[in-house]
C-alpha positions in Angstrom: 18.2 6.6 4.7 18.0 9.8 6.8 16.6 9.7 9.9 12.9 10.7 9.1 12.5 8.6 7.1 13.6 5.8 8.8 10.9 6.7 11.6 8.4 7.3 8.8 9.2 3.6 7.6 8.6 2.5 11.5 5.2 3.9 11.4 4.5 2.0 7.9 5.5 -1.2 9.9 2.4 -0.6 12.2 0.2 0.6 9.4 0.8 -2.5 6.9 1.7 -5.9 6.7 5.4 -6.0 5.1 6.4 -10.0 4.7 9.1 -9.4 2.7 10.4 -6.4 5.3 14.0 -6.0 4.2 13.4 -5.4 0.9 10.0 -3.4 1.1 12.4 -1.2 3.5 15.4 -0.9 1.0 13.1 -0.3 -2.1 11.4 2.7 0.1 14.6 3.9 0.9 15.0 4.7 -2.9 11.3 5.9 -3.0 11.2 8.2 0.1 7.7 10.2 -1.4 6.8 6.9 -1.8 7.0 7.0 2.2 4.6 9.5 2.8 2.0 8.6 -0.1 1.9 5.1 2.0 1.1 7.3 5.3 -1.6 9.5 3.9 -3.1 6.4 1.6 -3.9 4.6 4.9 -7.0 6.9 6.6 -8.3 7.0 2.8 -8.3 2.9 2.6 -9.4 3.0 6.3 -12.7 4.9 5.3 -13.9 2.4 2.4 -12.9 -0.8 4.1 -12.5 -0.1 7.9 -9.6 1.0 10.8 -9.0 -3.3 11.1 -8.2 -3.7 7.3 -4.6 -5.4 6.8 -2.8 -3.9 3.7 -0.1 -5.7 2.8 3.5 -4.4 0.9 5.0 -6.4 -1.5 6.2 -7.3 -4.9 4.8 -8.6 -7.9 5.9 -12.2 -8.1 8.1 -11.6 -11.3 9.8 -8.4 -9.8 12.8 -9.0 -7.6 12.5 -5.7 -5.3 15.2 -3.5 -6.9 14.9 0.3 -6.7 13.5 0.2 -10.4 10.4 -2.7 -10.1 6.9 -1.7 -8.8 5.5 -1.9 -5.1 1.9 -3.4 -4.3 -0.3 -2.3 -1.5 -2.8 -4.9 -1.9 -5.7 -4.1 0.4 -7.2 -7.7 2.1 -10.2 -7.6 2.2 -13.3 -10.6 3.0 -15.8 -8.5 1.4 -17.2 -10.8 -2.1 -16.5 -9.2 -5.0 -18.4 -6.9 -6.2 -19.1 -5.1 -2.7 -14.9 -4.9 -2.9 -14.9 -3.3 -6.0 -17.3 -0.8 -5.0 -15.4 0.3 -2.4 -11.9 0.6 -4.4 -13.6 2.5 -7.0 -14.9 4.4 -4.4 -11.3 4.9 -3.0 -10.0 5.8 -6.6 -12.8 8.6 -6.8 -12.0 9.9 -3.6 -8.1 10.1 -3.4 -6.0 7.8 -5.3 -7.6 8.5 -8.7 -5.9 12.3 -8.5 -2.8 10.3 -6.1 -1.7 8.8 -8.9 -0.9 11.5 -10.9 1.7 12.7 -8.5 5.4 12.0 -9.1 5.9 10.0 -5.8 2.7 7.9 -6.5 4.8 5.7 -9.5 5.7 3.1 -9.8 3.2 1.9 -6.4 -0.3 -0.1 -7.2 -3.2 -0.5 -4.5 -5.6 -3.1 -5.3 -7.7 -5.4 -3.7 -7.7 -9.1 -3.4 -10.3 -11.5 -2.0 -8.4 -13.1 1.1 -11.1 -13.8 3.4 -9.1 -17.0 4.7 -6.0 -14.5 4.8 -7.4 -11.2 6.8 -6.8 -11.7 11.0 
């Protein structure tokens, strides 16, 4: 992994929560656009759901974390649900709608999950 990208992976450490860190790490090693989409989605999820929201990384339960699977970014939040939908469909209108049509934005998901219980 070169070198700015290693510091750009640092940074993603202090912007989301990575529980499976090795891999996440490994898997954006292979995905280095994937890097920076993960650095400018944060101010964007910041704005619907607020500076304290905890993002997490990870993979979908059946996907192992090679190079080739999908990465989540699934936004926590202890909104109920419809006041969370509103503000990820706000977030696709405002950025990740058009984000996703950019090479580096596949094969990464955002969503949101309920994890009231969860969020610190």
């Amino acid at each position: 992994m070169a070198q700015s990208t290693i510091a750009k992976v640092d940074e993603l450490e202090r912007l989301y929560r990575l529980p499976d860190g090795e891999k996440v790490k490994a898997y954006l090693g292979a995905h280095p656009g994937m890097v920076d989409l993960l650095i400018e989605a944060r101010p964007h999820i910041e704005s619907q759901f607020g500076s304290d929201v905890v993002v997490e990384l990870r993979f979908p339960r059946s996907d192992g974390g090679d190079s080739d699977g999908e990465l989540l970014a699934m936004i926590q939040s202890d909104l109920d649900a419809d006041p969370s939908l509103d503000r990820f469909d706000r977030l696709w209108d405002r950025w990740w709608g058009d984000a996703t049509g950019r090479p580096e934005s596949w094969p990464l998901y955002i969503g949101v999950e309920y994890a009231r219980e969860l969020v610190q």
